[in-house]
N, C-alpha and C positions, 0 to 999 in steps of 0.2 A: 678303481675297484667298485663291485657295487655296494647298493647299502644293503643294510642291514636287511636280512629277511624277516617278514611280517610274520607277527604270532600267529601258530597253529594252531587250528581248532579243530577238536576229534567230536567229526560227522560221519552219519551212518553211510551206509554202501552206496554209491549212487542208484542202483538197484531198489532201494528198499526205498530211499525217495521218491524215487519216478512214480514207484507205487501205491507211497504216500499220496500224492498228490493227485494219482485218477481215482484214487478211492474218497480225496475229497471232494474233487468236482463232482464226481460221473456217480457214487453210488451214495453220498448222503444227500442229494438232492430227489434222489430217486427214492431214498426211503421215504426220506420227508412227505411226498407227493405220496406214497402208497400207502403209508399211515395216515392221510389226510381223508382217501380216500376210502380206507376202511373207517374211520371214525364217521363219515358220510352218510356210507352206508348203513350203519349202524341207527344212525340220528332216522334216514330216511324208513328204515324198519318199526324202530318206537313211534313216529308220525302216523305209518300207516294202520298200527295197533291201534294204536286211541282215534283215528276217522272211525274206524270198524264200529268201536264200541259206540261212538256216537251218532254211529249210521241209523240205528233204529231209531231214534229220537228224530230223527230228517233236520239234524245240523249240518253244517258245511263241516268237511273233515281239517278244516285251519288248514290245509297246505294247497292251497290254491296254485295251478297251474303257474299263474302271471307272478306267485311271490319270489323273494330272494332267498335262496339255503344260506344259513347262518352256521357258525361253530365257535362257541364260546361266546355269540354276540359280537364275532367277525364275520362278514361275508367272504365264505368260500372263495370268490374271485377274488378276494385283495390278497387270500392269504398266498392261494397259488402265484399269482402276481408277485408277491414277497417272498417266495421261494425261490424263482426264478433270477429274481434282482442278488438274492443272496447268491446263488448258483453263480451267478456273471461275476458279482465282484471275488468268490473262492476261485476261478480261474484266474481273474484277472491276479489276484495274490498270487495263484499257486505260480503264473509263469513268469510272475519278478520274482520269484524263489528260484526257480528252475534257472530262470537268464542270471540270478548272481552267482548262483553258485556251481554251477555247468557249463554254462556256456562265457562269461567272465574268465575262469581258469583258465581255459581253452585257447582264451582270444588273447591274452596276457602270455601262453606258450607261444601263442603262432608270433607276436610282434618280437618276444626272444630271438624263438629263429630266423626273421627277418634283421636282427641286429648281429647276430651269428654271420648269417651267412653274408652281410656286409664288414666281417671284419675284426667285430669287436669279441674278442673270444674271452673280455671280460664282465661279460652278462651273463646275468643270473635269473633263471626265471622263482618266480614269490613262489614258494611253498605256504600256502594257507591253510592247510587241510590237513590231515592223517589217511584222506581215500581212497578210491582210486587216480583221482588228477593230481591229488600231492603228492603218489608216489612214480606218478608219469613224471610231475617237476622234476622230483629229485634225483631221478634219472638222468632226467634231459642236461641236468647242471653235473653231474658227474661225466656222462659223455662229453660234456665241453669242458670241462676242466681237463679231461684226459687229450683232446683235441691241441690245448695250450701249451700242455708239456711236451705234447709231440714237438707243436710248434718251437717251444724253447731249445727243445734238445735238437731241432733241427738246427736251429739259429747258431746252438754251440758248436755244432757239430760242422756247422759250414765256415765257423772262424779256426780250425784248423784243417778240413779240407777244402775244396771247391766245391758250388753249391750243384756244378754237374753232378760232380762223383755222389755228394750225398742223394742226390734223387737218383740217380741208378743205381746205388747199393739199396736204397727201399725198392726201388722197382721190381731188383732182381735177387731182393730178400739177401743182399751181400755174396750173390756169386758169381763173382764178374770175372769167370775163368779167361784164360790169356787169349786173345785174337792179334792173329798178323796184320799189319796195318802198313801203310807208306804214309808214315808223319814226316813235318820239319821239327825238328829240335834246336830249339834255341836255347843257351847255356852263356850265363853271365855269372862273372865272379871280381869282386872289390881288391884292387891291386894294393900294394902293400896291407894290408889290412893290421898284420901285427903292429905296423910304424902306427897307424893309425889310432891302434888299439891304447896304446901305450902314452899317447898326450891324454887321452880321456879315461874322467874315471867310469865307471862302471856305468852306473846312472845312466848318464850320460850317452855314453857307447850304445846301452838298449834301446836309449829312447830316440836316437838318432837311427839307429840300423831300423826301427819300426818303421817312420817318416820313409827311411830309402825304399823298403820294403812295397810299404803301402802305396808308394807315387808309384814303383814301376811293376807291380801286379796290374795296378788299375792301368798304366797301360799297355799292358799284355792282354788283357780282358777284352778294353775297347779295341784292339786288334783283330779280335776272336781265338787270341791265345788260350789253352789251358795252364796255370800256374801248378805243377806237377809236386815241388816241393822244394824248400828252403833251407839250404846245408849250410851254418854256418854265415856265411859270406855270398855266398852262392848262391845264385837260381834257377830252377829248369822249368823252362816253359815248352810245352807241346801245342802242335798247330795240326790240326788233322785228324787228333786220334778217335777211336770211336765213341768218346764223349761231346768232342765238339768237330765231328765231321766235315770237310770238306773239301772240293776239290782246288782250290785255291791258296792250299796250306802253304805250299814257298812264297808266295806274293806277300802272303801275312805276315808270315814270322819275318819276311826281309823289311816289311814297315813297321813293323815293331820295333826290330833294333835299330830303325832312325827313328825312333818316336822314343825310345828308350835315352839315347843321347841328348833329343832333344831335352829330354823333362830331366834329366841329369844336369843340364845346362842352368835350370829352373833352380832346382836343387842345391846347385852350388852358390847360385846367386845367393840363398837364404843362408846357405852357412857363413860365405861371409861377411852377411848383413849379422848372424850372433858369434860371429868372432870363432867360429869353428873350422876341423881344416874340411877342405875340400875334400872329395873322393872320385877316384878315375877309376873304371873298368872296362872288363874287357868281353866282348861277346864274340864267342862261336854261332855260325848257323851251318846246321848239316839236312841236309834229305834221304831218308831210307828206308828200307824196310826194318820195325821194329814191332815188338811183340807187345803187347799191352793188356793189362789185366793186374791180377793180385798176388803180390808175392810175401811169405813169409810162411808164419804157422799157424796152430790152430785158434792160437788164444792174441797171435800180434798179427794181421795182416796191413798190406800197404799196397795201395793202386799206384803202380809207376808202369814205367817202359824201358825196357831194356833192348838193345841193339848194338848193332854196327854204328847207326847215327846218332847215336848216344854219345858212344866214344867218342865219332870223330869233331863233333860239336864242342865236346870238354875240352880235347886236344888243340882246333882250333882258337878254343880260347883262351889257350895257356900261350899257343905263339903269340899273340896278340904284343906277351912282352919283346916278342924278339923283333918282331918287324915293326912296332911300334903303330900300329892300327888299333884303330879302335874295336872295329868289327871285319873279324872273317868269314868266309862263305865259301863252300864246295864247293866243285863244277857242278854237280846236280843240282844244287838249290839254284843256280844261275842258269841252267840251263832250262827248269822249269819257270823261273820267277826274271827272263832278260830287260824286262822293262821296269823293272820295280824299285832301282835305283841304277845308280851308275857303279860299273864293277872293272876295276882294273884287273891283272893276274898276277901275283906275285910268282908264282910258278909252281912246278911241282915239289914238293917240302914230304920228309918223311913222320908218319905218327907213329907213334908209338902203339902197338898194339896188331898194326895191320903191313902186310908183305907188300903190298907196292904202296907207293907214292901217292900223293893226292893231291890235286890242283887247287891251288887256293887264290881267293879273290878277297882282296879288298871291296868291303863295301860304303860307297859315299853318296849322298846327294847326289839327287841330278844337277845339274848347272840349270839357272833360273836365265831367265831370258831376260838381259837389262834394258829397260825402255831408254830410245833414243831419242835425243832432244832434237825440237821442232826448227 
């Protein structure tokens, strides 16, 4: 946090200072000199009266060409001289007045917004003042205060959705009406789950389903998944959609769900290193055309996707118990993604929801090539 802002102090307009201050240079030195010079002339006037008068006597008139003019019993020249000196050093004061208190402020905002715009959105520039620079400061530190809570509320806003979705719902002031897309959907769900539920207490259960959660977003992410939303037990992740576009969306989502198994593999290893049970699941991958945008009402809206490959994703995940695979795949996701693992065909299998049949593959590893001894 920062510290403590320095006490204020109520100074005139910077206006009336500036003006202060050419009115000390620039016109009391000028008086000074023009009242010097009328006292001068004055002096030189009574001199030439009393020559006059002693002119008929055939005196010298005492102001002799070669003498020095005096005033007060100073010579003119030192005094001018002395005014000048004072004149230099009233500038020289006025513009360490003018640099502390104008241009100081100033330079004190500008180093703020250089610690701003690196980052630190918890700088505060001093408010010294009541003038116009103290209330430029206190501006500047409300603008960044406002800046922070954007930031914060983005931060929260990105631990319940994805940090895509949160920058295009600002982008597009939250109306992210539905577009047709050809995404992969990829849909994983924790098999037994109730058995599961029921050795652990609650605690427990949440703080475990987090850990599951958290490992396999993150690799759905570094896949270039989108993690769409988490039901329960359940996860949908989307590969393609107009959040995180691309054309190599089946390639993705089929190395996802072997990078999913793997870190699952990870995962269990640690449960039981703490004595907890293990967990298997099952994933569907589907390709299709699906709709994507925001759906609900006016006061609950939710970015998902809806389709045909929604379904068939879910459904292949649920056979997952019958055939006893880990990961299923369409003929379309394998027909676009054929090198991206190795794909058996279980055959064609009916789902539920859809009038014909659908070809389904297992999906495994490719075979590693075993080095052969010399």
């Amino acid at each position: 946090m920062a510290s403590q802002e320095p006490k204020q102090r109520a100074r005139r307009p910077i206006v009336l200072r500036l003006l202060a201050a050419f009115l000390g240079v620039s016109l009391l030195p000028i008086s000074v000199l023009a009242i010097l010079s009328y006292v001068e002339s004055r002096g030189m006037t009574h001199s030439e009266e009393a020559g006059h008068e002693e002119a008929g006597e055939g005196e010298s008139t005492g102001a002799e060409s070669g003498d020095v003019e005096e005033l007060f019993g100073v010579p003119v020249t030192s005094i001018e001289l002395g005014v000048a000196s004072i004149s230099l050093m009233l500038a020289i004061l006025m513009a360490m007045y003018v640099a502390r208190t104008i241009v100081r402020p100033i330079r004190e905002l500008e180093a703020s917004m250089i610690r701003v715009e690196a980052g630190d959105l918890e700088t505060r520039a001093p408010v010294r003042s009541q003038d116009e620079l103290g209330r430029l400061a206190k501006s500047f530190n409300r603008m960044v205060e406002g800046v922070r809570r954007e930031a914060l509320i983005r931060d929260l806003f990105g631990q319940y959705v994805t940090p895509e979705l949160v920058n295009e719902a600002i982008a597009h002031e939250g109306k992210l009406e539905g577009q047709l897309v050809t995404s992969t959907i990829l849909f994983s769900d924790i098999r037994d789950f109730t058995g599961v539920s029921e050795e652990l207490p609650a605690s427990t259960l949440v703080e475990m389903l987090n850990r599951y959660f958290s490992r396999m977003a993150e690799t759905v992410v570094s896949n270039g998944g989108l993690v769409n939303k988490f039901g329960g037990d359940s996860l949908l992740a989307v590969f393609g959609s107009p959040l995180n576009p691309t054309k190599d969306h089946p390639v993705q989502a089929v190395e996802a769900a072997l990078a999913i198994c793997r870190a699952l593999d990870e995962f269990n290893a640690e449960q039981r290193e703490s004595y907890l049970p293990e967990i298997m699941i099952g994933i569907g991958v589907a390709t299709g055309d699906v709709v994507a945008g925001n759906i609900g009402g006016i006061k609950r809206l939710e970015y998902t996707v809806i389709g045909d490959a929604v379904n068939v994703a879910a459904r292949l995940q649920a056979m997952t118990k019958e055939t006893g695979e880990t990961v299923l795949a369409s003929a379309e996701t394998v027909r676009s993604a054929p090198d991206a693992a190795r794909f058996v065909e279980i055959g064609e299998l009916e789902v539920r929801g859809r009038t014909k049949k659908v070809r389904v593959f297992s999906v495994e590893p490719k075979p590693t090539d075993t080095p052969q001894d010399d």
